[in-house]
DRENTORKOL-3810 file (N, C-alpha, C; in nm, 4 decimals):
REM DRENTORKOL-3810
@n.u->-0.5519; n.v->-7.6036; n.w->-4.8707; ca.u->-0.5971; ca.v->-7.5460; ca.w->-4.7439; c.u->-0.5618; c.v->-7.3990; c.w->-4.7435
@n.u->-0.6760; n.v->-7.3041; n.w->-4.7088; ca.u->-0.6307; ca.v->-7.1251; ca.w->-4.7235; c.u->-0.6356; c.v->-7.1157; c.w->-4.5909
@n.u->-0.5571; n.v->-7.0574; n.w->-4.5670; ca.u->-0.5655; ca.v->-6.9691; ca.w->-4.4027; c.u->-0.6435; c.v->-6.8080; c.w->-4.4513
@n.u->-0.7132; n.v->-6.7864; n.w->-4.3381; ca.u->-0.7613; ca.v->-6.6664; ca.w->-4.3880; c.u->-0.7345; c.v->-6.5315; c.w->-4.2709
@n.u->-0.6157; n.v->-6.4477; n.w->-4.2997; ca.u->-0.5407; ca.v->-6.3650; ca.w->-4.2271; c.u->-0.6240; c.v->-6.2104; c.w->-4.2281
@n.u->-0.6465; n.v->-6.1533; n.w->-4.1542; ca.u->-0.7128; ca.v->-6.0531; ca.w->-4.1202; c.u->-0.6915; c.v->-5.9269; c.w->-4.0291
@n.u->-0.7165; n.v->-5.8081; n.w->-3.9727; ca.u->-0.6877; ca.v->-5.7155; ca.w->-3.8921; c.u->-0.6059; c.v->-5.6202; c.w->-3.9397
@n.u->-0.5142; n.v->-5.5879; n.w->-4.0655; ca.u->-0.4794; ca.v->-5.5152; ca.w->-4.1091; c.u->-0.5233; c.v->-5.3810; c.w->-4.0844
@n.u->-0.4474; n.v->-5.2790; n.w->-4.1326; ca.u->-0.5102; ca.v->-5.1112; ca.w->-4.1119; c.u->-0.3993; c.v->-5.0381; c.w->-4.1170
@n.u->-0.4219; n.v->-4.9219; n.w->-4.1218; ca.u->-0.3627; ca.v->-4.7941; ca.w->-4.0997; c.u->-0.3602; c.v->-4.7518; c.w->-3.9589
@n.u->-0.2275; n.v->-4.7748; n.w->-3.8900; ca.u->-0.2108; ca.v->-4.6695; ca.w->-3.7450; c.u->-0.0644; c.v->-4.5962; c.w->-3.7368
@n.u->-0.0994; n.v->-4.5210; n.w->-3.6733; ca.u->0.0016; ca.v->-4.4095; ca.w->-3.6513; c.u->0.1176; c.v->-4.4652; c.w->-3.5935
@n.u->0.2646; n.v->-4.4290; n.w->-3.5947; ca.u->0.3986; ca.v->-4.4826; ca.w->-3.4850; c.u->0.3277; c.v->-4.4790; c.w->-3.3498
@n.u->0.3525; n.v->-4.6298; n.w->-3.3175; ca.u->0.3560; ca.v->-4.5930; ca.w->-3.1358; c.u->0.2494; c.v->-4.6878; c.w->-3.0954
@n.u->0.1231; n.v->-4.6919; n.w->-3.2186; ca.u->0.0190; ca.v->-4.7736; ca.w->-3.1602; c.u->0.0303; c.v->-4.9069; c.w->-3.1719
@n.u->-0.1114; n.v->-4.9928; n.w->-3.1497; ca.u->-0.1191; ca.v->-5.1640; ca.w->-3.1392; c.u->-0.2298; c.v->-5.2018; c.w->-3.2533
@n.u->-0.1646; n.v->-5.3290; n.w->-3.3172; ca.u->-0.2987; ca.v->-5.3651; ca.w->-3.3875; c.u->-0.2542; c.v->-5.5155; c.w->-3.3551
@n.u->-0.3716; n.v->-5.5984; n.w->-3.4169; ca.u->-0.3704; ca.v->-5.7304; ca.w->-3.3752; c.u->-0.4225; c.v->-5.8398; c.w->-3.4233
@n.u->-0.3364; n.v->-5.8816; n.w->-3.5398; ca.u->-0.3496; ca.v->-5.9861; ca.w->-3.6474; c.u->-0.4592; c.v->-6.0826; c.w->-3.5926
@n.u->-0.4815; n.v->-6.1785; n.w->-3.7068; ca.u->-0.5618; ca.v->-6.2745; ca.w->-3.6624; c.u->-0.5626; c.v->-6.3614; c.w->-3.8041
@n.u->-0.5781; n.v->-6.5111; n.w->-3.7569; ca.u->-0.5773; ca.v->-6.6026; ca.w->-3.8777; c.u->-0.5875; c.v->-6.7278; c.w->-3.8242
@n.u->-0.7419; n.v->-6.7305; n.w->-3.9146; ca.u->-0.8625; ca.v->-6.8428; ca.w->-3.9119; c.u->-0.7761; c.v->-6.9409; c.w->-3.9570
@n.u->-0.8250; n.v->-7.0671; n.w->-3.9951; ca.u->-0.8010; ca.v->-7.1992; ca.w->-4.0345; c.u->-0.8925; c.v->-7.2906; c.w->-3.9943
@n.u->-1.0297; n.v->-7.3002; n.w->-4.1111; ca.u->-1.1087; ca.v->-7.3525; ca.w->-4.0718; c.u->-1.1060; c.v->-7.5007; c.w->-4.1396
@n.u->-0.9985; n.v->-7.5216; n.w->-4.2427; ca.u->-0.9706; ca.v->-7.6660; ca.w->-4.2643; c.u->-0.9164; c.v->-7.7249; c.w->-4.1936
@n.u->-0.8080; n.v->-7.6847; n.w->-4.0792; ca.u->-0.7262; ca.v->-7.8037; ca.w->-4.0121; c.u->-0.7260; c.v->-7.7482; c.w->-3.8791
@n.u->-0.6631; n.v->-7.8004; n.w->-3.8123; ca.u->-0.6442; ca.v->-7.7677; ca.w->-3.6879; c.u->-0.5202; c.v->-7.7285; c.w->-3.6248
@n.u->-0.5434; n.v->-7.6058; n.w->-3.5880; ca.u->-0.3813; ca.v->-7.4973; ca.w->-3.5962; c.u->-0.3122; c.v->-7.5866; c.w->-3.4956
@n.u->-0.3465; n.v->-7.6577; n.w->-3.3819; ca.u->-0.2746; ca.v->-7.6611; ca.w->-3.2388; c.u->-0.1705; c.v->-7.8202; c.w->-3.2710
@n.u->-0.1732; n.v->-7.8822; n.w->-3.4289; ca.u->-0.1276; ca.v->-7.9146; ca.w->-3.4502; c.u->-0.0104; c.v->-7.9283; c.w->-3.5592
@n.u->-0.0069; n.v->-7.7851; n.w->-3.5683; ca.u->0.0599; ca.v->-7.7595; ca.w->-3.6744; c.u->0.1908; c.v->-7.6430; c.w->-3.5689
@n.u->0.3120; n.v->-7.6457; n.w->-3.6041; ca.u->0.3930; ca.v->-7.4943; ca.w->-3.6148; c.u->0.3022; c.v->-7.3710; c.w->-3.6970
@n.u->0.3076; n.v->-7.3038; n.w->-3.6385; ca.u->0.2383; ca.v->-7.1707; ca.w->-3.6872; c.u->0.3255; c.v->-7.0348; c.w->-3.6712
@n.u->0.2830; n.v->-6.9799; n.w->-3.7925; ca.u->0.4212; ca.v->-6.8244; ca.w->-3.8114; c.u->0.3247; c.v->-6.7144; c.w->-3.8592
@n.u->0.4164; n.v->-6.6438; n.w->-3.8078; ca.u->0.3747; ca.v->-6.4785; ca.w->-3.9490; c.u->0.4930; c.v->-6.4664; c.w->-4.0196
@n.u->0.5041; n.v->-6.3926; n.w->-4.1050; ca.u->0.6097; ca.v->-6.3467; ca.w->-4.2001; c.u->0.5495; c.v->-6.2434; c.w->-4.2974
@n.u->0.6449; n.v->-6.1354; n.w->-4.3210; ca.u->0.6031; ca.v->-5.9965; ca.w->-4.3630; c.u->0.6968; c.v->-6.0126; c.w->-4.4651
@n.u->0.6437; n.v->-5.8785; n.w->-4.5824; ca.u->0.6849; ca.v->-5.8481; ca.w->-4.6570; c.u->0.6584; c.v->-5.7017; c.w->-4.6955
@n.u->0.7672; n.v->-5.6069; n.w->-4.6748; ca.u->0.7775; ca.v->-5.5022; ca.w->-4.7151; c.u->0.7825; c.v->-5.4664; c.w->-4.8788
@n.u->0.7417; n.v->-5.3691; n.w->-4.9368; ca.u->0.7667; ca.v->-5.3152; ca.w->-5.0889; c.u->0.9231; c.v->-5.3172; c.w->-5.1194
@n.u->0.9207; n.v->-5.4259; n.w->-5.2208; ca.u->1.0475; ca.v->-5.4348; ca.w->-5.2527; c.u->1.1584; c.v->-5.4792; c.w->-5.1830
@n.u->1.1191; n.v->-5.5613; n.w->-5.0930; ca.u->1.2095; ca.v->-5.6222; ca.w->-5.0072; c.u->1.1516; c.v->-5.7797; c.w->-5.0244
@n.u->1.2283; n.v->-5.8677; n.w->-4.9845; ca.u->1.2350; ca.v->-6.0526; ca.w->-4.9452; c.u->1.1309; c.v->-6.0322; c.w->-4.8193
@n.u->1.0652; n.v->-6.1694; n.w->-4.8195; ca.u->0.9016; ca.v->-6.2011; ca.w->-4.7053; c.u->1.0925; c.v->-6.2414; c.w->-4.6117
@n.u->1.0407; n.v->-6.2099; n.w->-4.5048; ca.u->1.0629; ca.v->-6.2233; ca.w->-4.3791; c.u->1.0233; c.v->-6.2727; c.w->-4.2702
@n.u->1.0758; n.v->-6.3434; n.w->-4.1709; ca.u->1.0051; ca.v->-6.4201; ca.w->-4.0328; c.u->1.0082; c.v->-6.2788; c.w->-3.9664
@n.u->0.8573; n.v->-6.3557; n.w->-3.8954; ca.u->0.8001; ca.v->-6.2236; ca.w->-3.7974; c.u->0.8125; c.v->-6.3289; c.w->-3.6418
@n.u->0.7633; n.v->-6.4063; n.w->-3.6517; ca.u->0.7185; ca.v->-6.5142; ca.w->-3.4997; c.u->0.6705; c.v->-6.6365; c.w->-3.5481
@n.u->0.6993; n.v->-6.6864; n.w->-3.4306; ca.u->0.6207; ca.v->-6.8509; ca.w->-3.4661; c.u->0.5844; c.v->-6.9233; c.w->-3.3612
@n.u->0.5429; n.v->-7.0310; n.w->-3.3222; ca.u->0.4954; ca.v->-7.0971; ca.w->-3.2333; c.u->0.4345; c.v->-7.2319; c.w->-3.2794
@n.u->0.5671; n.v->-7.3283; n.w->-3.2173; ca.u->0.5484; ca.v->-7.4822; ca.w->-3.2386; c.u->0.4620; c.v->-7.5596; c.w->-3.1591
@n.u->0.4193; n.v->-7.6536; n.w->-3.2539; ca.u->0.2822; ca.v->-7.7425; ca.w->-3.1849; c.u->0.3497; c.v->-7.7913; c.w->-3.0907
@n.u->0.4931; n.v->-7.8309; n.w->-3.1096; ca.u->0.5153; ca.v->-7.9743; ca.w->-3.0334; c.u->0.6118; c.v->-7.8993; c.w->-2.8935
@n.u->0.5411; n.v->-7.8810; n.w->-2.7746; ca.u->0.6512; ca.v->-7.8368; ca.w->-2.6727; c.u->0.5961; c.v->-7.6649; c.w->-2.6630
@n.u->0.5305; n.v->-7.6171; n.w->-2.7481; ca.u->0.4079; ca.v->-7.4935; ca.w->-2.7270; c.u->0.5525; c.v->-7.3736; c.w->-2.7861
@n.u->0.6659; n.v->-7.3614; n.w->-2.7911; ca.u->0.7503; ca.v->-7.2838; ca.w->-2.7900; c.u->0.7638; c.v->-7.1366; c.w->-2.8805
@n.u->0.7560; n.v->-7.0303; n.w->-2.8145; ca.u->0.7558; ca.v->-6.9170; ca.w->-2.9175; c.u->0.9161; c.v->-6.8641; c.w->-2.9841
@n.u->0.8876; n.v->-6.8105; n.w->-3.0390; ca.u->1.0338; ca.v->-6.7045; ca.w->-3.1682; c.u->1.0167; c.v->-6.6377; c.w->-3.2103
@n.u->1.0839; n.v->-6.4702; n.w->-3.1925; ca.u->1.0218; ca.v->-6.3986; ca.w->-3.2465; c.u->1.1571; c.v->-6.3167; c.w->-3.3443
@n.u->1.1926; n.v->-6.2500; n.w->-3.4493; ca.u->1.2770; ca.v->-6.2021; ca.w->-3.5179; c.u->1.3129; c.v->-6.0707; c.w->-3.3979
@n.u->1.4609; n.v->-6.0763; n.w->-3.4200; ca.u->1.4854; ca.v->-5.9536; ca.w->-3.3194; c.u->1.4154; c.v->-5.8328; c.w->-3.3542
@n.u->1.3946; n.v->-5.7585; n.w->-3.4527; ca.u->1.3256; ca.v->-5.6464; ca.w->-3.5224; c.u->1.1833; c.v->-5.6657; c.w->-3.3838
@n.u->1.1264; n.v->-5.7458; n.w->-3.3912; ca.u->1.0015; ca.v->-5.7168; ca.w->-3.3006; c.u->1.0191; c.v->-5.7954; c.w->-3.1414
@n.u->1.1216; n.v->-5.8542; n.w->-3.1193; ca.u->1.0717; ca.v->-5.8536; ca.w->-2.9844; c.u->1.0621; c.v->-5.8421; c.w->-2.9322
@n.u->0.9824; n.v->-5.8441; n.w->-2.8044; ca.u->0.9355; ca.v->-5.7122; ca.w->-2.7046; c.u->0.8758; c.v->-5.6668; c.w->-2.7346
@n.u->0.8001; n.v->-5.6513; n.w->-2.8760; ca.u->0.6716; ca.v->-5.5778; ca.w->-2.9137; c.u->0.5781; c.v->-5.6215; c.w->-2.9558
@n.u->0.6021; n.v->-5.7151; n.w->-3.0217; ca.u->0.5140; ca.v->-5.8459; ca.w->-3.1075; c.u->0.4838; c.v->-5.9830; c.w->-2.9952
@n.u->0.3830; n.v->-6.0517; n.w->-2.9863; ca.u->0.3357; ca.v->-6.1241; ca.w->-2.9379; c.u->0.2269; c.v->-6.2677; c.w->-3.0088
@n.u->0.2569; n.v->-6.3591; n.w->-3.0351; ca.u->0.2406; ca.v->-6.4739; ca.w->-3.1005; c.u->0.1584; c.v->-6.5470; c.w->-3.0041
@n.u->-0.0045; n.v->-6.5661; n.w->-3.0630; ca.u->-0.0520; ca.v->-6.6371; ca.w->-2.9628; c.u->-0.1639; c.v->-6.7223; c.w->-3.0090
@n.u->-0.1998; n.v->-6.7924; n.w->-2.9498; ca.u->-0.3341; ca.v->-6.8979; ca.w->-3.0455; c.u->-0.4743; c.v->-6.9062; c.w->-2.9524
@n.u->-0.5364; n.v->-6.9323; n.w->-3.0094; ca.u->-0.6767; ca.v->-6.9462; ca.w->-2.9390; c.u->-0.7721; c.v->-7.0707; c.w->-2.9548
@n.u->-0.7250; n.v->-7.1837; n.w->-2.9070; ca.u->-0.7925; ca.v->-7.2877; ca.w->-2.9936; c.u->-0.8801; c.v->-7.3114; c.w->-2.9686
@n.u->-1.0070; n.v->-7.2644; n.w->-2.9206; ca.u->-1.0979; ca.v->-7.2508; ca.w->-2.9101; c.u->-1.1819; c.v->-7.1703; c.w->-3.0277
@n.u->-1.1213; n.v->-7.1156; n.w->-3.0853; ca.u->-1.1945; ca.v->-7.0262; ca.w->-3.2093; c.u->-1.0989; c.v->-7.0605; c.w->-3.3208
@n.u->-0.9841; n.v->-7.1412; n.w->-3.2850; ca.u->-0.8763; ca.v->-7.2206; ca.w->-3.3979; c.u->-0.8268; c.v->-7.1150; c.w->-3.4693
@n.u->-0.7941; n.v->-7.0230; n.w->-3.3886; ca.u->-0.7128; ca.v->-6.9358; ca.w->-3.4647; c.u->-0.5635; c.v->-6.8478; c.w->-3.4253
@n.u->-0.5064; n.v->-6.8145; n.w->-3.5115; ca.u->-0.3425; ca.v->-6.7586; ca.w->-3.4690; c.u->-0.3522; c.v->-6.6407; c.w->-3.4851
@n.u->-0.3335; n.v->-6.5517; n.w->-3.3655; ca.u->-0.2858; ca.v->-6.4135; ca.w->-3.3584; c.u->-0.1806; c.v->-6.3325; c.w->-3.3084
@n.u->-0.1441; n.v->-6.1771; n.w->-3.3511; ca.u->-0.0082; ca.v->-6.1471; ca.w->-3.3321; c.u->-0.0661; c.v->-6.0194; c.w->-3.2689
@n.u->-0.0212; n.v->-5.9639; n.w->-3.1635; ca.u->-0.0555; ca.v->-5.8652; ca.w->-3.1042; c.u->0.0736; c.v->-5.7614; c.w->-3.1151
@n.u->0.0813; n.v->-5.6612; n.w->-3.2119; ca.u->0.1924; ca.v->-5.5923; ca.w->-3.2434; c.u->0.1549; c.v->-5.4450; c.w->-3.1727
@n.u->0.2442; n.v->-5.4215; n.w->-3.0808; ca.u->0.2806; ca.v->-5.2916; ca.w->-2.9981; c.u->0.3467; c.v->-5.2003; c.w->-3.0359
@n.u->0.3717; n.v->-5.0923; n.w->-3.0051; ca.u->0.4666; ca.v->-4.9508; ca.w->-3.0219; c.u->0.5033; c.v->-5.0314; c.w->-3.1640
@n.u->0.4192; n.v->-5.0076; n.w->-3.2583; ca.u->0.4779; ca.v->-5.0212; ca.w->-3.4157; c.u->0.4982; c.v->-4.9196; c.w->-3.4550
@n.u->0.5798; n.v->-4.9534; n.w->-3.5591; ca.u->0.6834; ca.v->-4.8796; ca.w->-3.6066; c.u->0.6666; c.v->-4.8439; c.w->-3.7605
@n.u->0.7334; n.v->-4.7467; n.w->-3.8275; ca.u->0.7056; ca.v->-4.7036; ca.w->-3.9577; c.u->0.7683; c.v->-4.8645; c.w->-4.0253
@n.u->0.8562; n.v->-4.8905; n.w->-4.0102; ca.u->0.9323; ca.v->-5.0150; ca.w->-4.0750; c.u->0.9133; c.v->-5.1770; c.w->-4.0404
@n.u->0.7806; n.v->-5.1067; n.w->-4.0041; ca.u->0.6570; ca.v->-5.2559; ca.w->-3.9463; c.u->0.5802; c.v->-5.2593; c.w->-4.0942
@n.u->0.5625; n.v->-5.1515; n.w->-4.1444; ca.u->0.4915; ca.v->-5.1187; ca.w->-4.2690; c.u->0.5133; c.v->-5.2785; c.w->-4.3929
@n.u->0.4371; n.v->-5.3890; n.w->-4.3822; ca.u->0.4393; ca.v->-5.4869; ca.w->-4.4875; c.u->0.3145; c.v->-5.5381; c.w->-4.4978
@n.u->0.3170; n.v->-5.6331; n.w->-4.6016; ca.u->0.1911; ca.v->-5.7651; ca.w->-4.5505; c.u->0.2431; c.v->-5.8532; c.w->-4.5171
@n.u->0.1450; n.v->-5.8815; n.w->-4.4266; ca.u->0.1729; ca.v->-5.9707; ca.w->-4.3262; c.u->0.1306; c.v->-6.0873; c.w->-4.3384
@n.u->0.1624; n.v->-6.2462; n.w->-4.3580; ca.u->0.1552; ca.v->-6.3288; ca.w->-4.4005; c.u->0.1172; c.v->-6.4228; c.w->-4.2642
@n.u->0.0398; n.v->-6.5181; n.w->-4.2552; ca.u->0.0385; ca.v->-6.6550; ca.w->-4.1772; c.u->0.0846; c.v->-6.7732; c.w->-4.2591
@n.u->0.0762; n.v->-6.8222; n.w->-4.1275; ca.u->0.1538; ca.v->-6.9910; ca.w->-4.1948; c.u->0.1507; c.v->-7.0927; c.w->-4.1160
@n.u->0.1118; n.v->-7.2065; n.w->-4.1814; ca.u->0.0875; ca.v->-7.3151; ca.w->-4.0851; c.u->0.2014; c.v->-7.4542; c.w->-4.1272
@n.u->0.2738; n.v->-7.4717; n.w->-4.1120; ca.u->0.3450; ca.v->-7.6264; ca.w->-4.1108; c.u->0.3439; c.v->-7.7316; c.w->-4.0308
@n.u->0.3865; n.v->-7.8275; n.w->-4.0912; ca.u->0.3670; ca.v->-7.9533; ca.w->-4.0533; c.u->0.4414; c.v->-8.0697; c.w->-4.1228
@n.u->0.5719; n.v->-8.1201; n.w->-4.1237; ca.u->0.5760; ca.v->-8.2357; ca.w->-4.2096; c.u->0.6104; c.v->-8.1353; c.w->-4.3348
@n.u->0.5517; n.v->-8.1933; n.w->-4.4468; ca.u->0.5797; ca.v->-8.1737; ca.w->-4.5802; c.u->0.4622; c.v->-8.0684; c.w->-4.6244
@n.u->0.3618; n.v->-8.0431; n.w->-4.5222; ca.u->0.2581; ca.v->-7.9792; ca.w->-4.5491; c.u->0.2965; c.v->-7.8084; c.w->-4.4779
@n.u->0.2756; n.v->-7.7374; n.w->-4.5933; ca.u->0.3075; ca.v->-7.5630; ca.w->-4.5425; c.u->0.1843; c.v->-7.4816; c.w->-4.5938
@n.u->0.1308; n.v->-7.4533; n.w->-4.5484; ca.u->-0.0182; ca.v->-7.3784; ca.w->-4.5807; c.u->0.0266; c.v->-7.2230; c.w->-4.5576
@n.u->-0.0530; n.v->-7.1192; n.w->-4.6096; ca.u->-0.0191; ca.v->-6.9661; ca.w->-4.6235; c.u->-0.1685; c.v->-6.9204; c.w->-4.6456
@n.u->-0.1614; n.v->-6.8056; n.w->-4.5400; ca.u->-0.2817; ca.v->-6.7071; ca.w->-4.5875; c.u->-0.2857; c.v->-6.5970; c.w->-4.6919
@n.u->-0.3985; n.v->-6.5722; n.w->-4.7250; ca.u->-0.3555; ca.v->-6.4379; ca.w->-4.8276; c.u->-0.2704; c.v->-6.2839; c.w->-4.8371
@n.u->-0.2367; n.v->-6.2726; n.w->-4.6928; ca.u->-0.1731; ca.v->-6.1791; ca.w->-4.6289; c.u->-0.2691; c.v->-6.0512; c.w->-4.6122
@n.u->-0.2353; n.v->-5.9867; n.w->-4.5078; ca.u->-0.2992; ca.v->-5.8418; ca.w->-4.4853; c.u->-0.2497; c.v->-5.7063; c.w->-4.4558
@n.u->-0.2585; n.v->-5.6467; n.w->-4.5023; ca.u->-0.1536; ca.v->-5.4721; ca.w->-4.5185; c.u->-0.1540; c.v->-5.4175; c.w->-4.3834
@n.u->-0.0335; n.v->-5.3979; n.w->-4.3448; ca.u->-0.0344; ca.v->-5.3104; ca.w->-4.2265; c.u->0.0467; c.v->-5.2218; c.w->-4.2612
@n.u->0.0063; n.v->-5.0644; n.w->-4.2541; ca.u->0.0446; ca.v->-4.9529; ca.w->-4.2552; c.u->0.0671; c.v->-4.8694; c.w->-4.1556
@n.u->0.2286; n.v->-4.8233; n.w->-4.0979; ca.u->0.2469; ca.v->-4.7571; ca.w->-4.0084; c.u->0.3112; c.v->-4.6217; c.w->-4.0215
@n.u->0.1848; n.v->-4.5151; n.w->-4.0199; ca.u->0.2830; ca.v->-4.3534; ca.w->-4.0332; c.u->0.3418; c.v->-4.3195; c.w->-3.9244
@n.u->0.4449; n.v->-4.2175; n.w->-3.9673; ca.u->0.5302; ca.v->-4.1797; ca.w->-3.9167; c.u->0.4807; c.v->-4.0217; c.w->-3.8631
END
């Protein structure tokens, strides 16, 4: 199963961009669903998440208050609405879907933040 993660770009400190990730094999609203980043030369990292069971969000202290984890199941998809980003927001950005023994990952998408 591919998740297919999208919205990446280039923006300046300060602005918003706003992930997004399809899953047209399964059905997200039953799965835990995450992001997780990875900077150059650094370990992938938790960004947010949001569990099927009880709806509950988490977000890594680094973003919260700025980052926003949200689903749309109507178009079955998981998005992250990232605010006043930051140069050290700068990774790819990964989705993820779990469940059980089952962990699915998208291809990730570059987000670049100048300074």
């Amino acid at each position: 199963v591919q998740l297919q993660a999208s919205g990446g770009g280039l923006v300046q400190a300060g602005e918003s961009l706003t992930l997004s990730c399809a899953a047209p094999a399964l059905t997200y609203n039953r799965y835990t669903k995450a992001w997780f980043r990875q900077a150059p030369g650094k370990e992938r990292e938790f960004v947010a998440a949001r569990s099927w069971l009880g709806d509950n969000t988490y977000y890594a202290d680094s973003v919260k208050g700025r980052f926003t984890i949200s689903r749309d199941d109507r178009k079955n998809t998981l998005e992250l609405q990232m605010n006043s980003l930051r140069p050290e927001d700068t990774a790819v950005y990964y989705c993820n879907a779990q469940r059980g023994l089952a962990n699915y990952w998208g291809q990730g998408t570059l987000v670049t933040v100048s300074s």
